[in-house]
Biopython code that builds the backbone (N, CA, C, O; Angstrom):
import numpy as np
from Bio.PDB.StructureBuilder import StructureBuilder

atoms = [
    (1, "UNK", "N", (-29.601, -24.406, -8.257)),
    (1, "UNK", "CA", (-28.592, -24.672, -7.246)),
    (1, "UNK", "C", (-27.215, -24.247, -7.782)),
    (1, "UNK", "O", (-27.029, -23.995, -8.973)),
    (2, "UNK", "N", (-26.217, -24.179, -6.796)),
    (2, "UNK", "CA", (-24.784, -23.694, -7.403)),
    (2, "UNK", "C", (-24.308, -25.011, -8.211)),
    (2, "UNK", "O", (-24.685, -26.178, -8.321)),
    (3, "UNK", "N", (-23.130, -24.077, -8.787)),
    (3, "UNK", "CA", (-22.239, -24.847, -10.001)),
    (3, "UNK", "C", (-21.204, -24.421, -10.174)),
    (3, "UNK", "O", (-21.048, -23.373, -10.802)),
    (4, "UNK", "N", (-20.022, -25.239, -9.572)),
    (4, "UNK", "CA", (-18.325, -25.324, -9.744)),
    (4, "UNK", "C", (-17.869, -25.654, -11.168)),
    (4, "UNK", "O", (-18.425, -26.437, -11.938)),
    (5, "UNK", "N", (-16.942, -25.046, -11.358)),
    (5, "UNK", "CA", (-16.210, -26.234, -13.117)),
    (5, "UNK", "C", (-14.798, -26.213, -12.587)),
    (5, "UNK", "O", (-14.185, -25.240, -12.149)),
    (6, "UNK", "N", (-14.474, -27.210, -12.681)),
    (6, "UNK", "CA", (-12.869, -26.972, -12.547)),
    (6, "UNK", "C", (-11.977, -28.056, -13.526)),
    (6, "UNK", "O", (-12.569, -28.636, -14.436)),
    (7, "UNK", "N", (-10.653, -28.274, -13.312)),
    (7, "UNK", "CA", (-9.601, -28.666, -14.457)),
    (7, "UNK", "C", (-10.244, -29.938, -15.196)),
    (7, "UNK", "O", (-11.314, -30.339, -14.739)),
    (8, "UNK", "N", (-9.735, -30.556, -16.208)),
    (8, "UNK", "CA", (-10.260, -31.590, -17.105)),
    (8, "UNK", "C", (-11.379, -31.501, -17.025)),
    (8, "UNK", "O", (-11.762, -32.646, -16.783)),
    (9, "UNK", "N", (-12.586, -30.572, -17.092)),
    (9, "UNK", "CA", (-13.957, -30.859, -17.611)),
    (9, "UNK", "C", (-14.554, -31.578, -16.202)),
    (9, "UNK", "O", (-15.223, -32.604, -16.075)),
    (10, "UNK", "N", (-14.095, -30.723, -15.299)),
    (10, "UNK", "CA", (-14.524, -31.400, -13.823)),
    (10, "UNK", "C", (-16.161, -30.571, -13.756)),
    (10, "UNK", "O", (-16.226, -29.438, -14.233)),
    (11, "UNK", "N", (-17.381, -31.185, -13.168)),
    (11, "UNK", "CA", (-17.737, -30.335, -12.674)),
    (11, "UNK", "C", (-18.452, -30.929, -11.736)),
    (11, "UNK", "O", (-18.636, -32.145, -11.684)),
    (12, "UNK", "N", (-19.097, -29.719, -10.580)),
    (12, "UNK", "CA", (-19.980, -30.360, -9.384)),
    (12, "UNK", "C", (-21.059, -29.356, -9.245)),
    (12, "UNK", "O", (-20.984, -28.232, -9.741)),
    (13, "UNK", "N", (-22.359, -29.917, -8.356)),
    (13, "UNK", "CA", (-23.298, -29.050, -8.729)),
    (13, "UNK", "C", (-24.003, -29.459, -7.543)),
    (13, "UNK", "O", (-24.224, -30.657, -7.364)),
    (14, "UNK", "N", (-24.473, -28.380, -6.512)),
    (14, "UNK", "CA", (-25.140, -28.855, -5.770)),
    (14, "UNK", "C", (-26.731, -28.865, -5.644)),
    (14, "UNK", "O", (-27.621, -28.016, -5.693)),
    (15, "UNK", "N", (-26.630, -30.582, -5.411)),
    (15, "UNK", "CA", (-28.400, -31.014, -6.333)),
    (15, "UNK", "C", (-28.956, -32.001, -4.374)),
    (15, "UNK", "O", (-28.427, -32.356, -3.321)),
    (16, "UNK", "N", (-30.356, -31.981, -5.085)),
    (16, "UNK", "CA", (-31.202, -32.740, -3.945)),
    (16, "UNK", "C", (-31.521, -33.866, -4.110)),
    (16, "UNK", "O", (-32.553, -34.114, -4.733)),
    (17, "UNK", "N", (-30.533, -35.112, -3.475)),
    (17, "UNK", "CA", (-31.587, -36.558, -3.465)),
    (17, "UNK", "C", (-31.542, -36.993, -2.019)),
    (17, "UNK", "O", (-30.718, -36.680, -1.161)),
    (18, "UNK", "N", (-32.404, -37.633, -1.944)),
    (18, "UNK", "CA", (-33.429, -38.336, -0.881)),
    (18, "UNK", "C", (-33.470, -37.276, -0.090)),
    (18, "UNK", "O", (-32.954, -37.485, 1.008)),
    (19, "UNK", "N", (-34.025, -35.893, -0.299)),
    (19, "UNK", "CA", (-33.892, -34.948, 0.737)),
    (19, "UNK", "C", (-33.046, -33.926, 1.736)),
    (19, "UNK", "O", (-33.256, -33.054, 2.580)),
    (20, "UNK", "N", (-31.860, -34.668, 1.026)),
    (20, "UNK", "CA", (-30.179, -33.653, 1.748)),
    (20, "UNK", "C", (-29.823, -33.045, 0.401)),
    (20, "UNK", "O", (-29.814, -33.809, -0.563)),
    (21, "UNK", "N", (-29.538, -31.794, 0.222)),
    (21, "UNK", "CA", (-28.315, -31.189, -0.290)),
    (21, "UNK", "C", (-27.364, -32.050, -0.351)),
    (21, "UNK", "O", (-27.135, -32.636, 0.708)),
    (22, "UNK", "N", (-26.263, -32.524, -1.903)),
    (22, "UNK", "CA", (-25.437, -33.000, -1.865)),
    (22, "UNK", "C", (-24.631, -32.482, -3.182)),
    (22, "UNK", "O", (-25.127, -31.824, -4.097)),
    (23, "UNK", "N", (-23.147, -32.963, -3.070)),
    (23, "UNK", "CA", (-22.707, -32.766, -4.367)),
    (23, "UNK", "C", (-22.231, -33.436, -5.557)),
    (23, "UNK", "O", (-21.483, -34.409, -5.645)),
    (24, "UNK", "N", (-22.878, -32.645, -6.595)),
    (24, "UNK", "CA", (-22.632, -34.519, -7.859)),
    (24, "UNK", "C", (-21.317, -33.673, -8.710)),
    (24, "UNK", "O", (-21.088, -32.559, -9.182)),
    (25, "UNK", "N", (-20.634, -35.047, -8.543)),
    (25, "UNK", "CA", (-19.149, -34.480, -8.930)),
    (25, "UNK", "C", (-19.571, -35.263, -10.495)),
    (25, "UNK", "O", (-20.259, -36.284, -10.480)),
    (26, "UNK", "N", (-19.161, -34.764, -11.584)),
    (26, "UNK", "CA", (-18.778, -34.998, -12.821)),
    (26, "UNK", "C", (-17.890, -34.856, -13.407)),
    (26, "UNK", "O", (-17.351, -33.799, -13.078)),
    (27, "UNK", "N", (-17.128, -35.600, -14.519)),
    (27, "UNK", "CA", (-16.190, -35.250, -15.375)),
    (27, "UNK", "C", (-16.328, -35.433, -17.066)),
    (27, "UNK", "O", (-16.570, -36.560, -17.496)),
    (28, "UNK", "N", (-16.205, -34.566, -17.784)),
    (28, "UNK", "CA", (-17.086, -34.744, -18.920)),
    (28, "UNK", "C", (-17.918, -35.708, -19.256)),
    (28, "UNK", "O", (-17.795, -36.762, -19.882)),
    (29, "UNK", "N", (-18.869, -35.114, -18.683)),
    (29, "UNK", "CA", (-20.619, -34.895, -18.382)),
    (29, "UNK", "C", (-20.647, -36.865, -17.983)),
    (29, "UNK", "O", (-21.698, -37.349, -18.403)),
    (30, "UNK", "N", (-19.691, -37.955, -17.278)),
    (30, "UNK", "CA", (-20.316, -38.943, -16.529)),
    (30, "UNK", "C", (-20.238, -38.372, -14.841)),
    (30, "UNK", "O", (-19.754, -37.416, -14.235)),
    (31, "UNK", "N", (-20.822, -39.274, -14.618)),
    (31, "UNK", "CA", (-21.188, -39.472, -12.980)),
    (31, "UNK", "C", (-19.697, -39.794, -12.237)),
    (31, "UNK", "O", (-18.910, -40.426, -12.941)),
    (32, "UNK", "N", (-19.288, -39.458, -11.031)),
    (32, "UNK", "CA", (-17.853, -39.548, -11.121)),
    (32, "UNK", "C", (-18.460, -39.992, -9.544)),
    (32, "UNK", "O", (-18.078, -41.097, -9.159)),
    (33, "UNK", "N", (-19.344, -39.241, -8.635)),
    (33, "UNK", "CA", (-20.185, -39.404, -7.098)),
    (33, "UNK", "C", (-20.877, -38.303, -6.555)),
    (33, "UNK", "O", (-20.840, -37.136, -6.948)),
    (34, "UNK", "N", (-21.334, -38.648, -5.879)),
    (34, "UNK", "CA", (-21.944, -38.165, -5.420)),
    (34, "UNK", "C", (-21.756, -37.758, -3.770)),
    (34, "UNK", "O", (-22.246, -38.596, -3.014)),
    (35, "UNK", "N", (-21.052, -36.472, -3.052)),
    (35, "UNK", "CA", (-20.727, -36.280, -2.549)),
    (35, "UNK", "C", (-21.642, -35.723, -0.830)),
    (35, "UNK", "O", (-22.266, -34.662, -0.833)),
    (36, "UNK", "N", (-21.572, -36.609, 0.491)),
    (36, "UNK", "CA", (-22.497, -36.124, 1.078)),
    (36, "UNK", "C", (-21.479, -35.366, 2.361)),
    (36, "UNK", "O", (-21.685, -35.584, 3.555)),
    (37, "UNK", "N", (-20.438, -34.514, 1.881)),
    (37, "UNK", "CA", (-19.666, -34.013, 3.175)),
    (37, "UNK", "C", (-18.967, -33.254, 2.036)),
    (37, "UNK", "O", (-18.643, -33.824, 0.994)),
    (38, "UNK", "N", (-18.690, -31.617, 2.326)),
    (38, "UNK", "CA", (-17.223, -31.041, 1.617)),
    (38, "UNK", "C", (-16.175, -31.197, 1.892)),
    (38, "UNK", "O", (-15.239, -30.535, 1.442)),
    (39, "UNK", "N", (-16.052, -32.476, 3.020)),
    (39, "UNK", "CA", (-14.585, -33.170, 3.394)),
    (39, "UNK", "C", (-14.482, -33.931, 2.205)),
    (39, "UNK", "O", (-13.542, -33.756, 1.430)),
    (40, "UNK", "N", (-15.346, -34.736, 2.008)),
    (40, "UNK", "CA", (-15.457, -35.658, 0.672)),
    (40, "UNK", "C", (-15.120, -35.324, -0.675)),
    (40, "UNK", "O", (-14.607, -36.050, -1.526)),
    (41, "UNK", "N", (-15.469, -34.153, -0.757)),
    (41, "UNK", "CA", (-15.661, -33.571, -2.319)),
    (41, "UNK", "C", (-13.950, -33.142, -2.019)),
    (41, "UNK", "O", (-13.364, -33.729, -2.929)),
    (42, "UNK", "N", (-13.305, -32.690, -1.506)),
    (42, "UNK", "CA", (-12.180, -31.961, -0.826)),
    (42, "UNK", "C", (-11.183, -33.060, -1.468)),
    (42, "UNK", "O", (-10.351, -32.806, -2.339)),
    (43, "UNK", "N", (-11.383, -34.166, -0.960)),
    (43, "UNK", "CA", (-10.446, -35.617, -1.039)),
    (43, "UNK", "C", (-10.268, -36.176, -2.478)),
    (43, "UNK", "O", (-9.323, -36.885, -2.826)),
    (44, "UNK", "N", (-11.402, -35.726, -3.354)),
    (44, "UNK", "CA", (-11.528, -35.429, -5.303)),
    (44, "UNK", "C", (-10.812, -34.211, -5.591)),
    (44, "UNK", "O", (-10.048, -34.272, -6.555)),
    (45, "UNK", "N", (-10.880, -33.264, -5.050)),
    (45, "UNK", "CA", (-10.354, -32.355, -5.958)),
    (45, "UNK", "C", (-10.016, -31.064, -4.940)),
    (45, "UNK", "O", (-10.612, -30.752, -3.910)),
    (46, "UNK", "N", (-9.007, -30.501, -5.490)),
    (46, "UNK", "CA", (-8.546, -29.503, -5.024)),
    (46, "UNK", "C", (-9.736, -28.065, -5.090)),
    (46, "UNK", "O", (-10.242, -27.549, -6.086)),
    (47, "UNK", "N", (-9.911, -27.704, -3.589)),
    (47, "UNK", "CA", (-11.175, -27.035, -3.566)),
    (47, "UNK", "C", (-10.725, -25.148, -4.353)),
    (47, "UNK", "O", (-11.387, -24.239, -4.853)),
    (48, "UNK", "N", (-9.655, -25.325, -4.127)),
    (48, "UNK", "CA", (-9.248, -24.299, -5.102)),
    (48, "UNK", "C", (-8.809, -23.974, -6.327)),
    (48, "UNK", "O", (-8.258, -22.992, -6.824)),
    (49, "UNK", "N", (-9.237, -25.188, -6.760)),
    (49, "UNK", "CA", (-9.282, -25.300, -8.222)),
    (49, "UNK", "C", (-10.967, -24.648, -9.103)),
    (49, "UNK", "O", (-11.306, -24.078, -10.141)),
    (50, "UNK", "N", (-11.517, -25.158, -7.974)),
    (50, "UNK", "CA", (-12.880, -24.782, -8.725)),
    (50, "UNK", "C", (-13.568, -22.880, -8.601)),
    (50, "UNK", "O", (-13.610, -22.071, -7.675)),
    (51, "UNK", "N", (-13.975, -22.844, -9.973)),
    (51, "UNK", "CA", (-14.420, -21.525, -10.023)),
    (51, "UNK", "C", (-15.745, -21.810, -9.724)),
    (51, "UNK", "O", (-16.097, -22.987, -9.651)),
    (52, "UNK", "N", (-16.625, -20.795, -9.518)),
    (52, "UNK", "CA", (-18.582, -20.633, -9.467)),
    (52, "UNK", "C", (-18.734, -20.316, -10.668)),
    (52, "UNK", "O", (-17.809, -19.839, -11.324)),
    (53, "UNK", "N", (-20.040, -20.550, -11.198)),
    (53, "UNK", "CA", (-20.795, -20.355, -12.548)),
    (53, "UNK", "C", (-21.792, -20.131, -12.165)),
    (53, "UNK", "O", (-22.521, -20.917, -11.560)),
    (54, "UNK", "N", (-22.120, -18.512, -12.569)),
    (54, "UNK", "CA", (-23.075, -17.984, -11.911)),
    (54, "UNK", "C", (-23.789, -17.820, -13.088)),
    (54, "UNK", "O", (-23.270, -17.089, -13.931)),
    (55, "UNK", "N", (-25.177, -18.482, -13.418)),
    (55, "UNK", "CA", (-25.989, -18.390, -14.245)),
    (55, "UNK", "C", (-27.479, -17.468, -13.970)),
    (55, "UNK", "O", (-28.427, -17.606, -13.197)),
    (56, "UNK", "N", (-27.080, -16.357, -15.166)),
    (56, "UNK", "CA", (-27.882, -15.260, -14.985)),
    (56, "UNK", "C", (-29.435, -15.552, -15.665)),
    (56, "UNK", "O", (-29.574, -16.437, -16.509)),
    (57, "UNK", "N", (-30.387, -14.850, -15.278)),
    (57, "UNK", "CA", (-31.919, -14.944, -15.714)),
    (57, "UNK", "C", (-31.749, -14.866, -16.964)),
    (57, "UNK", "O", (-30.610, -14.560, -17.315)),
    (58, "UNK", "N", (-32.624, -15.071, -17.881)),
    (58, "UNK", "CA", (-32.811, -15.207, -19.080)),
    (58, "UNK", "C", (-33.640, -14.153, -19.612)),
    (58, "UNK", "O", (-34.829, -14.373, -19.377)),
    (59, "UNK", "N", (-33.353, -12.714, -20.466)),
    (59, "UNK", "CA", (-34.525, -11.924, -20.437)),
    (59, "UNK", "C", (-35.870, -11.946, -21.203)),
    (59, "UNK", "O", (-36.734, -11.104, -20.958)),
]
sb = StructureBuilder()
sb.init_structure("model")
sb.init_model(0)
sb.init_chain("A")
sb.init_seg("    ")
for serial, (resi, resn, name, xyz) in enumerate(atoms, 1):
    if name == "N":
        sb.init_residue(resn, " ", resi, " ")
    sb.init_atom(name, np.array(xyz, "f"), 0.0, 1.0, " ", f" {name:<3s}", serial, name[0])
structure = sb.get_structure()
């Protein structure tokens, strides 16, 4: 699934519980929430703060 990092060791990652797509916000590496709207995640953090981390295959 995708993966944001942004300022102070922020990061979010979009993961699956109870069956919805959601986003788990972290800040060096604790649980900070778990986000079920990008209005929500929006209201944590500045959505333009965060870059993508695009993790390539492994050869």
């Amino acid at each position: 699934m995708a993966k944001w990092v942004g300022p102070g060791r922020l990061e979010v990652r979009q993961v699956m519980l109870d069956g919805r797509r959601v986003f788990k916000v972290t800040r060096r590496g604790y649980l900070v929430e778990y986000c079920h709207s990008i209005h929500r995640l929006a209201e944590l953090v500045d959505l333009a703060d965060l870059v993508e981390v695009i993790e390539l295959p492994e050869r």
